[in-house]
Structures are given as C-alpha cells and as structure tokens.
C-alpha positions as CSV (number, residue, x, y, z in Angstrom):
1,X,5.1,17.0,-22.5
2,X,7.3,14.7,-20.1
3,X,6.7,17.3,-17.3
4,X,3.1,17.3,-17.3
5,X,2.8,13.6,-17.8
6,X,5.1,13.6,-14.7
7,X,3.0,16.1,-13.0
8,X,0.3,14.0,-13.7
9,X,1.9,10.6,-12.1
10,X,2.6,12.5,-9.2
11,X,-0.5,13.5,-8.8
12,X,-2.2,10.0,-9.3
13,X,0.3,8.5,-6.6
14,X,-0.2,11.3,-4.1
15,X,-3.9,10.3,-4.4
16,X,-3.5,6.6,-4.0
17,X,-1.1,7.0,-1.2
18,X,-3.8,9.8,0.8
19,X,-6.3,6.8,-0.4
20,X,-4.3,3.9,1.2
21,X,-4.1,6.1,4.2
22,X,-7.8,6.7,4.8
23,X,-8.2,3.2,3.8
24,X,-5.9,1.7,7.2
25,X,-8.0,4.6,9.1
26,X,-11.2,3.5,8.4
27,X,-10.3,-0.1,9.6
28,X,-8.8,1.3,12.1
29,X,-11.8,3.0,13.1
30,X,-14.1,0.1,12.5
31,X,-12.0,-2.0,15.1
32,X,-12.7,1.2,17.4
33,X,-16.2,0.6,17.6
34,X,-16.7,4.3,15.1
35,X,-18.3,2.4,12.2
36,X,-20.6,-0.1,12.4
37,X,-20.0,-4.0,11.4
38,X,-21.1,-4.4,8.0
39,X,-22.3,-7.7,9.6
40,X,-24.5,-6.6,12.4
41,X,-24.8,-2.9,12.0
42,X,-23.3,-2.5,15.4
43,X,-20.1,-0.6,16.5
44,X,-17.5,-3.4,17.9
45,X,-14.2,-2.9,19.7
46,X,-11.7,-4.7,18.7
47,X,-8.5,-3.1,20.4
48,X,-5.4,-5.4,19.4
49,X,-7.1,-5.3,15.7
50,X,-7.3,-1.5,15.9
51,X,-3.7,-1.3,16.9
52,X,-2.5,-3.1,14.3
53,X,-3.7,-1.0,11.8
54,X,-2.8,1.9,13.7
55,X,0.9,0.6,14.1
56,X,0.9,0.1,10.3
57,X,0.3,3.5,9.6
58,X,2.8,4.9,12.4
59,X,5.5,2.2,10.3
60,X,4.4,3.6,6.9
61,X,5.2,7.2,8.6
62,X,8.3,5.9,9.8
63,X,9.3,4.7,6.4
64,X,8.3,7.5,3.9
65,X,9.8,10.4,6.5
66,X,11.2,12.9,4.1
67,X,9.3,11.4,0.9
68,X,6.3,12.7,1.1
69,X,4.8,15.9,-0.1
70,X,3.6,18.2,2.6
71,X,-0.3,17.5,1.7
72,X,0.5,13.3,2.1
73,X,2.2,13.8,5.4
74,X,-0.3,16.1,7.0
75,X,-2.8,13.8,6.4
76,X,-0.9,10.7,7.7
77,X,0.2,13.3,10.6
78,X,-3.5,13.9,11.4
79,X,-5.1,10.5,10.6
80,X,-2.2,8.6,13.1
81,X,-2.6,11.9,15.6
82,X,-6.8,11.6,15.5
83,X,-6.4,7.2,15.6
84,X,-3.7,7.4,18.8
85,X,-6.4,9.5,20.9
86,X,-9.2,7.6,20.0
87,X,-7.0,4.6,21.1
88,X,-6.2,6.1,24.5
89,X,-9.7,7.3,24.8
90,X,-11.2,4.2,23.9
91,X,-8.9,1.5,25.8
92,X,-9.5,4.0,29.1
93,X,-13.4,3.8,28.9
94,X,-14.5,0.6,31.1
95,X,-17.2,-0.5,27.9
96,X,-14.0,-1.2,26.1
97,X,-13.0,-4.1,27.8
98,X,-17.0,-5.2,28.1
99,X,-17.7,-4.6,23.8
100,X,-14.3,-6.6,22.4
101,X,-16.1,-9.8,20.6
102,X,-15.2,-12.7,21.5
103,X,-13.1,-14.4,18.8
104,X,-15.1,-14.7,15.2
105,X,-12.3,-16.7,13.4
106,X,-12.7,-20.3,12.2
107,X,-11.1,-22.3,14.7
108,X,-7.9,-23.8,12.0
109,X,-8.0,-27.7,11.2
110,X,-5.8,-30.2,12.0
111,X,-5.9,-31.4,8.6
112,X,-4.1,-29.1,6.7
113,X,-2.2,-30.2,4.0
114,X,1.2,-30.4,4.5
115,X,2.2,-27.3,2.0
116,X,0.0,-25.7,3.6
117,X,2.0,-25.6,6.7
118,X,4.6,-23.5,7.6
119,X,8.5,-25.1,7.5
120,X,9.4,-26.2,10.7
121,X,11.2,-24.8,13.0
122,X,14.5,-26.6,14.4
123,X,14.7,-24.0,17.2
124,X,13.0,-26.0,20.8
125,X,10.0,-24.1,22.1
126,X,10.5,-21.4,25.0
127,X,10.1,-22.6,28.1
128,X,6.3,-22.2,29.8
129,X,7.4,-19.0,31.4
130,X,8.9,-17.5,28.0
131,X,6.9,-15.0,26.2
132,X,7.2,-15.2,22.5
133,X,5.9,-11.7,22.3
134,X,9.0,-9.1,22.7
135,X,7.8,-6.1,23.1
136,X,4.5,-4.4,22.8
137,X,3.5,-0.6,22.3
138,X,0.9,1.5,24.2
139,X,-0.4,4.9,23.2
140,X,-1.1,5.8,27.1
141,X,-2.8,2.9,28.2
C-alpha cells in the first residue's frame, strides 16, 4: 500500500514540476512576441522579460541536475533548447528592437510608507561610471 501511494506522489510531483515548466515557457514565449497580450491581442517583444524567465528555467536545470526523472529533464532539456533559439532568433531579427513596448509599469511613488521601503543601505553609491549590473548572459546575441 505505501508503494503505490508513493508511486502515486511521484507521479503527482513529476506532473506539477513538467506543469511549472511549461508554465515559465509560456511566459517566456509571451515576452517573445509567440502569444498574444491578453491585453491587446497582439504579439509583443519583451526581450530582457523573456530572458528572465528563460534564465530561471536554465537555474532550475542547474539545480535539479541528477534529480529528475528522465521524462522531467527532457522536457526541461527541450523547452530551455526550443526558448534559447527563439531568443537568438528573435533578438537577431531587426522588428525586435522596433516591437519591445515601451515601459507599461506604474511609475513608483514617492510616498511610500516607510515599511514599505527597503532597509538602507550603509554601503556609498558606485561612482557614475560603475555599473551595478555584474555580468549579463547572451544566448548568441
């Protein structure tokens, strides 16, 4: 009886993991123009959104190497394989650069409460010509 309930678990989490997987991909894909906005039925580019989620799912690979059944990594395998070539295909096309929204967000208020905000910091800002990015990650552009 403990063996098939087992069975069972495993069988449940294998789903929910292939599920979170196709989950990142389709937002991936959204932010690659592939699905259109729920918004305004329109494909959009979004590239630095699309790599994040991409990213993720190359981390989550990273992190679950040699603890996944074989179905769960081939379809991580393909999805990040399938993702990183629509990337590279995508960034290279000169629409890209022309379909990328400009910035939807809520510009944030000044009037935040003060739990709101994050601790500060008693590190001194970089200097102008300091980056605070430190490193970035291309697939081929």
């Amino acid at each position: 009886m403990a063996e098939v309930q087992k069975a069972t678990q495993s069988g449940e989490m294998s789903q929910r993991f292939i599920e979170f997987v196709m989950m990142h991909a389709q937002n991936a894909a959204l932010f690659l123009g592939q699905i259109p906005n729920p918004k305004t039925g329109q494909g959009e580019v979004n590239l630095e959104l699309a790599k994040m989620f991409i990213d993720q799912l190359a981390m989550i690979q990273e992190k679950t190497r040699g603890n996944l059944t074989s179905e769960e990594a081939t379809v991580l395998k393909n999805t990040l394989s399938n993702l990183q070539m629509l990337y590279v295909e995508i960034s290279r096309s000169p629409q890209a650069a022309a379909s990328v929204p400009p910035s939807s967000e809520p510009e944030p208020e000044e009037s935040t409460s003060a739990a709101e905000q994050p601790p500060a910091s008693s590190e001194p800002p970089p200097p102008e010509g300091e980056s605070k990015k430190k490193f970035t990650k291309s697939y081929g552009s």
